[in-house]
N, C-alpha and C positions, 0 to 999 in steps of 0.2 A: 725612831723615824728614819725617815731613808733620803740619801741626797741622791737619790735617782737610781743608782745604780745597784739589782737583784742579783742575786746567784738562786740557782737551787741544787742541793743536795743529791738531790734524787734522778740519776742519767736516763737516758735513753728516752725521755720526751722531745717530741719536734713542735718547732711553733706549727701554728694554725694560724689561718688570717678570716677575715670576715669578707674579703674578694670572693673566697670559693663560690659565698652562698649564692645560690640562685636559684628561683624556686622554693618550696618546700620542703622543712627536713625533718622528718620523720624522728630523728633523732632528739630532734629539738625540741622544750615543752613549748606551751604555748605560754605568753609572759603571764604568771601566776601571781596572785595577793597574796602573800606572805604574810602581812601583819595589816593593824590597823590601830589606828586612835582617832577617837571621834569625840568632840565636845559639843555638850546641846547647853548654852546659857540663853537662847532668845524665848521671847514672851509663848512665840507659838508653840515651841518646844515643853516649855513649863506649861500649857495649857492640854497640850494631848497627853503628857505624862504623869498629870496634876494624882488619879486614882489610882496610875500603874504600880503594881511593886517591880524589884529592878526585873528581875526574870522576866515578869510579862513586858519591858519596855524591851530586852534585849530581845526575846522571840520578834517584837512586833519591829524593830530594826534590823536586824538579821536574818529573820526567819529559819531559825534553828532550832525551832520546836522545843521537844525534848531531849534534845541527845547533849545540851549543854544546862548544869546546874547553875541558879548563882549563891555563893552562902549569904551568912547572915551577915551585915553592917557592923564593921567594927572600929573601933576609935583608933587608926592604924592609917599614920598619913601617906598618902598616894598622889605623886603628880602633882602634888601644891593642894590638896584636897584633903581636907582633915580624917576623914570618913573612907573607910575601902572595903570591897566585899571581895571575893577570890570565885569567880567561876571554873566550874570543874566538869568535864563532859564524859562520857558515858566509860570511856575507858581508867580515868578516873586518876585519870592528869590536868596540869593547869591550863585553861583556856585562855586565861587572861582576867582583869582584873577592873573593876569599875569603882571610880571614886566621885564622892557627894560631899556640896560644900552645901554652908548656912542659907545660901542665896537660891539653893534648887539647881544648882547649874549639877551635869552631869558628865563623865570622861568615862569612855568606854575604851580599853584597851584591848584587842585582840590579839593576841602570838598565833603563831604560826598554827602551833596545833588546837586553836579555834579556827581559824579560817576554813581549815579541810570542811567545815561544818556547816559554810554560808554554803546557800544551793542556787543562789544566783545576785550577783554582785552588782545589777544592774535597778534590780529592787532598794539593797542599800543606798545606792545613790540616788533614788527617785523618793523616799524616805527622807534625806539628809537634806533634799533640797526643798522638801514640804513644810520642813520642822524648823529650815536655818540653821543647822547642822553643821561640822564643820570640822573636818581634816585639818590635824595637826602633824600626824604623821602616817605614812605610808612606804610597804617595802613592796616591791615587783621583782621578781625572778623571773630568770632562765635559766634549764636545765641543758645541760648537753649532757643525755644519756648513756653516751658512749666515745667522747673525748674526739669524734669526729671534723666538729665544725669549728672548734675553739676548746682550749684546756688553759690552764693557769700559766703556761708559758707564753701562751698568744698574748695573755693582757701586760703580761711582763716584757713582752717586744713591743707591744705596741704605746705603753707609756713610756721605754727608752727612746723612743720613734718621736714622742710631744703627743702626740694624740690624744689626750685629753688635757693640752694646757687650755685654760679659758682667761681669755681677755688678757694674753702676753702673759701669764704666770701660769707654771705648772702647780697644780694641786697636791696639798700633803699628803705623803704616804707611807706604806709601812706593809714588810712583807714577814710575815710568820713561819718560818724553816721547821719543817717536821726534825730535821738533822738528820734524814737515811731513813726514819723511823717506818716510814709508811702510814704515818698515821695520818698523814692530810697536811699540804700547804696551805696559808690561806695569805691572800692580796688585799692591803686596802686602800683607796682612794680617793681623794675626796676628805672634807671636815665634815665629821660627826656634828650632828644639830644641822646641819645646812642640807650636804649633799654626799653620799659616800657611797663609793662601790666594795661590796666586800665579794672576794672571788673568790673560791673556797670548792678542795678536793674532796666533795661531797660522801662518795661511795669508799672513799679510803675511812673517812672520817667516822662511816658506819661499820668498820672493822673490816672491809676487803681493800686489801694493799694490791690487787690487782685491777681493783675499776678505777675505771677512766671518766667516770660519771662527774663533772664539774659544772657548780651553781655560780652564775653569775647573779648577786643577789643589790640591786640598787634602791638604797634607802631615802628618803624624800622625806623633808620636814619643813613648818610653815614656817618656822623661825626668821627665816629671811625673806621667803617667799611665798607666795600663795597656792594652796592646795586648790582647785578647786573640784569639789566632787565627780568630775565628769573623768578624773582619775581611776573609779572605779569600773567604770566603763567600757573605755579605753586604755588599760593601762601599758599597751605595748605602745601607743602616741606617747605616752610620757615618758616610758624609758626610753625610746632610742631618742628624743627628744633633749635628756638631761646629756648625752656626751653623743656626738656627730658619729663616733669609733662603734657606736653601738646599734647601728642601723643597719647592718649587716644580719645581725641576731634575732630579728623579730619576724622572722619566717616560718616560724616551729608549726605543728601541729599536733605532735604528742599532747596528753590531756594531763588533769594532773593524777586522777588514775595511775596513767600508765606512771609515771612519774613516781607517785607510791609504791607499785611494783615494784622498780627498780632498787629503791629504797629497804623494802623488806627483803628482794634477793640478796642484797649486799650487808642488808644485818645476816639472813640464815647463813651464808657464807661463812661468817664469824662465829655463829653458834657451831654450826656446826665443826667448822675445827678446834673450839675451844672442846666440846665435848670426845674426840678425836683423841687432844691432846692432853687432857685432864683424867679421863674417863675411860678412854678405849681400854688398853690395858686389863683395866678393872674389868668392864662388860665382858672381854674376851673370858677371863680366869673365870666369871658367872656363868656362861656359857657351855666351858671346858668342865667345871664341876656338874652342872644342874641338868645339863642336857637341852629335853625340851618344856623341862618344866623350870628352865630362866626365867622364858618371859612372863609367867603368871608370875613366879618370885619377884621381876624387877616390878610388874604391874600393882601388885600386893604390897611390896615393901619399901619402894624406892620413891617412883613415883607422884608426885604429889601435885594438886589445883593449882591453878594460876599460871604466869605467863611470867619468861625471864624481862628483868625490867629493860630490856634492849626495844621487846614488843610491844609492852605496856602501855603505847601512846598511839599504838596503830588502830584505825578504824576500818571498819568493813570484816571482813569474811576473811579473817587473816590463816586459818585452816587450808583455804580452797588456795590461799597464792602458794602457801608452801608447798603443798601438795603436787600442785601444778610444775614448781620449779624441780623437784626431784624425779619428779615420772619425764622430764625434759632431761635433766641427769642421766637417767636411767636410760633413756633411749639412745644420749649420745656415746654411753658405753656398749651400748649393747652393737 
């Protein structure tokens, strides 16, 4: 834990302040669901769910079709929930996780990589309040794309500054040093179960030491206080809501699309110089020997199905983003 006072490791960052914003930033996503947990224990809820199996209850609160599996019920405790099942969506990672007690009550957990999956957040919430439904926990992000509006040094000036003490006490924290590494700082703020900001050097953290891509990501939980559904809604009201410092941030209009982009530019970045630097060499010698019958040789022999597990979790048309960022490569060399 920290008595206030950060360093970082890593030079040549300037602070950012949240005065700049004005207007619109394109830079900036727009405040995204990150996560979720949702408990159904009321009569109305056990009466529309009474014939569902879990899947069909999660399509019909989510609306996530097919692209998210749930398995089978197992005697595997979850959340204070005897019973747990593990959903798994099309790329055939974990979605998140639903647990079932003796009483019919039901806890639907979403990560991160389910939410990509809901196709509109505002159905959830019109669901959750038909059912008595009920947020227990909730994450909202912001992305700064491109380290313009706010990076991990801003929130480290602006908690030396007080800016998020509440009620005459500053909030516990605790700051994560890569040590040089590149591999990503992260910030946190706030008590876990309550209220926590975790700020975290996103695009480093997906293997490029050169992005400046940083997630403000604010976590919300009922424990103390009340969720109520209108959260999903509105969730840029509730984050700049939870600390006064973050009203500055909720100007974005980046989607989380573009957001994903970003995300898989800064993974191929990493593949690609891991193959570079593991691989080149070798490809060259293949080359130098085989001529132009390499490429059928690597195509025939090297080559093999599937996706490095960096990609493994991405959804959508993950071919077309690559493609796109090298033929952008390509032209800036050209």
């Amino acid at each position: 834990m920290s008595d206030g006072t950060f360093h970082r490791s890593s030079a040549g960052i300037a602070p950012i302040g949240p005065n700049s914003n004005t207007g619109q930033k394109s830079n900036l996503s727009r405040p995204i669901i990150d996560a979720v947990t949702v408990v159904f224990s009321s009569d109305e809820a056990k009466a529309a769910f009474r014939k569902m199996p879990l899947t069909e209850i999660l399509r019909y609160v989510f609306g996530t079709g097919s692209s998210i599996a749930v398995g089978g019920l197992q005697d595997k405790p979850f959340n204070f929930y005897p019973r747990s099942a593990v959903m798994v969506d099309t790329t055939g990672k974990i979605a998140g996780k639903i647990g079932v007690n003796d009483q019919g009550h039901i806890c639907i957990s979403m990560m991160g990589q389910g939410c990509q999956h809901v196709p509109n957040w505002r159905h959830v919430a019109d669901v959750l309040d038909a059912v008595k439904g009920r947020i227990t926990r909730t994450d909202i992000a912001v992305d700064d794309l491109t380290g313009e509006t706010f990076n991990l040094q801003t929130f480290l000036d602006m908690h030396a500054a007080g800016e998020f003490v509440s009620n005459g006490r500053p909030p516990s924290s605790q700051f994560v040093d890569d040590m040089g590494s590149n591999k990503g700082c992260s910030l946190y703020i706030g008590q876990k179960g309550h209220k926590q900001l975790n700020i975290y050097e996103k695009g480093k953290q997906l293997g490029d030491p050169e992005s400046l891509h940083t997630r403000c990501e604010l976590r919300l939980y009922a424990k103390r206080l009340e969720l109520p559904n209108d959260v999903l809604r509105n969730p840029g009201q509730y984050f700049k809501s939870a600390y006064p410092a973050l009203v500055g941030f909720v100007v974005g209009e980046a989607t989380r699309l573009l957001v994903k982009h970003r995300m898989i530019n800064a993974s191929w970045k990493a593949a690609e110089r891991f193959l570079r630097t593991q691989g080149g060499t070798m490809l060259n010698l293949c080359f130098e020997a085989l001529g132009e019958d390499a490429t059928q040789y690597l195509i025939q022999s090297i080559v093999r199905p599937g996706r490095p597990g960096r990609f493994k979790g991405f959804v959508g048309d993950l071919s077309a983003h690559i493609r796109e960022q090298v033929e952008v490569k390509n032209e800036n060399h050209d």
